[in-house]
N, C-alpha and C positions, 0 to 999 in steps of 0.2 A: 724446064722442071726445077733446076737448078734457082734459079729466079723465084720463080715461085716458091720456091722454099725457103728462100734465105727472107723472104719478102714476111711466109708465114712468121720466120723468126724475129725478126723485125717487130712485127706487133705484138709479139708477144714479148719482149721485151718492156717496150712502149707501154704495155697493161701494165708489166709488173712494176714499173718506174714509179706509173701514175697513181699505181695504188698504195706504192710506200711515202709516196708525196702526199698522199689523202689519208688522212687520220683517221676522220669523222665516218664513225658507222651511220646506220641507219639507223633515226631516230624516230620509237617507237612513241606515237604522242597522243593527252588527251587532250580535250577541248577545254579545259579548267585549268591549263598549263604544267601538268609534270608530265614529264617527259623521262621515258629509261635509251639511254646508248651502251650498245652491246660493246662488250669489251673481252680483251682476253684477260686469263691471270696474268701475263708478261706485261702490261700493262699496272700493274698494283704493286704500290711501292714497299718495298722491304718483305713481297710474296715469301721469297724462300729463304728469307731473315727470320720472319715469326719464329719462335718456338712455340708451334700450333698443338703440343701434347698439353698449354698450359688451356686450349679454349674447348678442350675435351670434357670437363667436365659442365660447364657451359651449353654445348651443344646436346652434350645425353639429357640434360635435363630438360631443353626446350622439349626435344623430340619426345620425350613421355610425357609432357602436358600435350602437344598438337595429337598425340596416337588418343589422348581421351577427350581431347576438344577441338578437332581437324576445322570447327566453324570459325577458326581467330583465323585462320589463314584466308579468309573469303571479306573480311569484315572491312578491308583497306579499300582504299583507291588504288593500289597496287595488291593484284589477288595472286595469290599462289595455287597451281593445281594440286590438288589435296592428295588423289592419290597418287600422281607421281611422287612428292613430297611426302608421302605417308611411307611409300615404299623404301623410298633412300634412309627416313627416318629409320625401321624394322632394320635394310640392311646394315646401318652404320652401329646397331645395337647386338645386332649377331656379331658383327666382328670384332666386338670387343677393344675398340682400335685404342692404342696407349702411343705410340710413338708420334713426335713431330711432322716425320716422311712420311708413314702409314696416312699420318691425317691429310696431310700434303694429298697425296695420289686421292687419298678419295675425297676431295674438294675438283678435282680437275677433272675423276672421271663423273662426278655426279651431275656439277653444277656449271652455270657457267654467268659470268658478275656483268651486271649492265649498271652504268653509273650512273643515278638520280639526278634528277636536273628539276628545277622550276622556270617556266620561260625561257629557257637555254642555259641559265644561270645554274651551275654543279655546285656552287657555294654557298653554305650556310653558317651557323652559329653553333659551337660546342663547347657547353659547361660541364660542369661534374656535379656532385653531390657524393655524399657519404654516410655512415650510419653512427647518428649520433651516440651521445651516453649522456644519462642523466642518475641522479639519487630520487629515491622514491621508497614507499610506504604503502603496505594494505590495507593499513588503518592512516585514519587524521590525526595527524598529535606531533605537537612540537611546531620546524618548519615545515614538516611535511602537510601542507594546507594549503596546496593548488591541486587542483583536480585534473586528473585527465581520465577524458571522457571517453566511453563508449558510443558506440550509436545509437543515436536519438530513439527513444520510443515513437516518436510523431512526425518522424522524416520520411516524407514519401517519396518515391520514386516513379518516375512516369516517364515515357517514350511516345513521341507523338505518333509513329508509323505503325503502334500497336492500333491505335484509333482509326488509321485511313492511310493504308501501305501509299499513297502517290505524298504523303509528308516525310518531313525528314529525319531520319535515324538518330535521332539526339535524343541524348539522357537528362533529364531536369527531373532537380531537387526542390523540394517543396515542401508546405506542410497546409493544413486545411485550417481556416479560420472564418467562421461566419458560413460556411457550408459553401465555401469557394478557395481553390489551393492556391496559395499566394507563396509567393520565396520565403526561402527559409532564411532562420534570422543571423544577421551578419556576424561576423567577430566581435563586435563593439558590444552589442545588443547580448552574444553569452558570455562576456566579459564581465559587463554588468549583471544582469539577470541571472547568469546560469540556464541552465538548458536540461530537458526530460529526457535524461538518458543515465544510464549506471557509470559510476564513478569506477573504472577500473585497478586505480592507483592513483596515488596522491604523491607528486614530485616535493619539491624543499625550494626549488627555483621555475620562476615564471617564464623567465629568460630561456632555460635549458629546453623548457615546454615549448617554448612557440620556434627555437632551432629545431627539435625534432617532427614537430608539423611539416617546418620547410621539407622536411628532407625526406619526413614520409615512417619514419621508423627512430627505432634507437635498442641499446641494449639497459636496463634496468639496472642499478645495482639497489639491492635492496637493502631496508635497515637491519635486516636479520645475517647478513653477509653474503646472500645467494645471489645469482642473476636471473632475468628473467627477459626476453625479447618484444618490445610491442611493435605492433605491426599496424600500416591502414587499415583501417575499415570501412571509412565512407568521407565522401566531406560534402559541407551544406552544399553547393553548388553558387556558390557567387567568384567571383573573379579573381585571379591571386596579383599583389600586387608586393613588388619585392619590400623589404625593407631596407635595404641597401639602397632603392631609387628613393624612397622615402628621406629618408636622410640626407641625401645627396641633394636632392631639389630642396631642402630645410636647410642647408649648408652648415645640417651639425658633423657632416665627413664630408674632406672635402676629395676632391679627384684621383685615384689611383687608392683611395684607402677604404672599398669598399670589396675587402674580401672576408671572407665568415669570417674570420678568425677575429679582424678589427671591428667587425660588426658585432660579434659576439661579447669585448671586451669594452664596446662604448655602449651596450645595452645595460651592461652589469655594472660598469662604472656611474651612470649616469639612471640609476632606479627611478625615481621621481617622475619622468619623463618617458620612462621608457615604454610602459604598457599604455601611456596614448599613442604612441608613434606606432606599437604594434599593432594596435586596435585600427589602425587606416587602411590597413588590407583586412578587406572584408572577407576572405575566404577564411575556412574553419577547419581542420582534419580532427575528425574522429578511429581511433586505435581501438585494436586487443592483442591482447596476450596469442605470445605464438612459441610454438614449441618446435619449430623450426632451425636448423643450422646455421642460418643467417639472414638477413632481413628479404622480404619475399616480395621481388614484384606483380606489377597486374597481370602480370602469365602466369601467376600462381606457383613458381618457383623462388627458392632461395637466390639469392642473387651469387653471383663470383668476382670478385675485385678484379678489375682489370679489365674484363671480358664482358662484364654485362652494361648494355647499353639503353636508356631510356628514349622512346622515341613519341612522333606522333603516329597514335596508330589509327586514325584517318585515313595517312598516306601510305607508312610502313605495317604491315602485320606483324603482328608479336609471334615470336615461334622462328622470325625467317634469322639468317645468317647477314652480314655485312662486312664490309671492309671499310674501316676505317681511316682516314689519312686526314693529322690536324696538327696541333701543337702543343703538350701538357706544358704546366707549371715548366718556370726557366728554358722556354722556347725548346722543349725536350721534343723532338719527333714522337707522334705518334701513328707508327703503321701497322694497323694487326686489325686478326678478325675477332669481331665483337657480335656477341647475342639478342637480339632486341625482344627484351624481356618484362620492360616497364613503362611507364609513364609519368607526367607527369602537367601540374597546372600550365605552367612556364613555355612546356616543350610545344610550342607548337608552329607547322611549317612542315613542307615536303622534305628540306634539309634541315633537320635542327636534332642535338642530340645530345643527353646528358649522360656522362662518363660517370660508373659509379667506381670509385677509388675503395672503400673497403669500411672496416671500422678500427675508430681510433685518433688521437689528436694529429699524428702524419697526415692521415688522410684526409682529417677536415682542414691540415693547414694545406695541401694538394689542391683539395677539390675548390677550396675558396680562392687560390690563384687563377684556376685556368676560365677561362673567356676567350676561344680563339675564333678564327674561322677558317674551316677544313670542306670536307664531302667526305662522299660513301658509294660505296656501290651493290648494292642491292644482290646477293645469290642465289639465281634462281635455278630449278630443278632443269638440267640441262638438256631432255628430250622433250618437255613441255611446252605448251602455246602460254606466249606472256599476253597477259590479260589485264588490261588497265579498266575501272569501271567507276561508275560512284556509287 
């Protein structure tokens, strides 16, 4: 009996060895290659470093867009069940939770983080962006004689799986010409031409107009002294193609000197030149005015510096929680949980994600350092079935 006992202890020794020797959970997979590995918080670097009372307001915000649009949690290849996730949303808004710890315990007892992978590979690409500033006008007069544009009157919008659900889920921009929808017209073409749509304001710099496309927004100052916010609204649908690459393959910048801030200063240095170079990325953003607290991504919420993260949301659902682990500007760690709240042309890929830093010259000289590569791990509702789909 004895024997046999010592024998049971024995093997179970021998489990616990092998299991501390074996990292690798069970990995949840699809057939188009992403992949989630179950993990614990004890695993997540700088977990009980965060100071997680700063991604509270962050989080309340997701959770009242998903409690009025629970169908962005379904729309990934990574699905969230809605109403487990609906629930923890309602209870994390009863409790009014303000403290670090408080947030702490209820990330542990909600959720529980499975780390993203493509092809087994957890590593991807993470930039920032930030929220421009420009000068602008409601009227035309003086410099103020660039336009920025509203959305198009004649920009159509179409979804092929509205025509025949076995096609695929994608958005395409267009416009009708000849009684057949052909693409809508590149950046070159409203460069030139101008384009049918209301002039929402009139900038004083060209330069300042095509940084606040990249980045999706900006804050206004106007001629009158007030501010005003614009925000996306739509853009044509053709491909975004950086300026920084542009340049860099023209070897009018040359290697290491391709962060906003220097891209911003040989645009403006160099006028003559500059709006053909800009005009080779064919993508186009159209804005309006918003009367929002800070520039608002595709989830329909204001954004929060720090905490809000852009992603692809293909892969990622807008509304879900993340943990973050990469490298900002001056190789600064970055570990904390992040919002995924937006999008963007650029972003795309199971791992890829853009950091939005805030508003402000820090921020764009911030967001135009960082290029690194980090991972994430995905926080899912911790009594649910994880559901991978296309």
């Amino acid at each position: 009996m004895k024997k046999f006992a010592l024998l049971i202890l024995f093997l179970s020794l021998v489990s616990c060895t092998a299991e501390r020797k074996q990292p690798s959970a069970p990995i949840i997979g699809l057939e188009q290659g992403l992949e989630l590995q179950a993990a614990s918080f004890n695993e997540l670097k700088n977990f009980n470093g965060d100071d997680l009372s700063q991604a509270v307001p962050a989080f309340t915000k997701s959770c009242q867009a998903v409690l009025e649009k629970p169908e962005v949690l379904q729309n990934a290849k990574i699905k969230i069940n809605p109403k487990a996730y609906l629930n923890i949303c309602r209870d994390f808004l009863e409790q009014n939770i303000t403290s670090s710890d408080d947030m702490r315990k209820f990330l542990i007892a909600n959720f529980r983080p499975f780390l993203v992978m493509y092809n087994l590979n957890p590593n991807g690409t993470f930039t920032s962006y930030y929220e421009a500033e420009l000068q602008a006008s409601y009227q035309k007069h003086g410099d103020y004689k660039y336009p920025i544009y509203g959305r198009p009157n004649d920009l159509l919008e179409i979804n092929l799986r509205d025509f025949d659900p076995s096609l695929p889920n994608k958005r395409l921009l267009g416009r009708v010409q000849n009684l057949k929808v052909v693409p809508y017209y590149t950046r070159a073409e409203i460069s030139k031409n101008g384009v049918d749509a209301p002039v929402i304001l009139w900038g004083n710099d060209a330069v300042d107009i095509y940084l606040m496309q990249i980045q999706g927004s900006a804050v206004a100052v106007l001629d009158n002294g007030s501010e005003v916010r614009i925000r996306y609204a739509d853009n044509n649908g053709h491909k975004f193609i950086g300026i920084g690459s542009i340049l860099l393959k023209k070897g009018l910048l040359k290697p290491g000197q391709a962060s906003m801030d220097k891209i911003r200063d040989w645009l403006k240095e160099n006028p003559q030149i500059a709006q053909v170079n800009m005009d080779e990325n064919p993508r186009f953003i159209f804005h309006r005015i918003s009367d929002a607290d800070g520039p608002v991504g595709a989830l329909g919420v204001s954004l929060t510096a720090g905490r809000s993260l852009a992603v692809d949301e293909s892969f990622i659902p807008l509304g879900s929680l993340l943990w973050l682990e990469t490298i900002g500007p001056d190789k600064t760690p970055i570990n904390k949980l992040m919002a995924a709240q937006d999008i963007g042309g650029a972003i795309k890929g199971a791992v890829r994600g853009d950091y939005f830093w805030g508003h402000g010259e820090q921020a764009l000289l911030s967001a135009g350092k960082m290029h690194a590569t980090g991972r994430y791990y995905i926080l899912l509702p911790r009594n649910a079935e994880v559901q991978l789909g296309r």
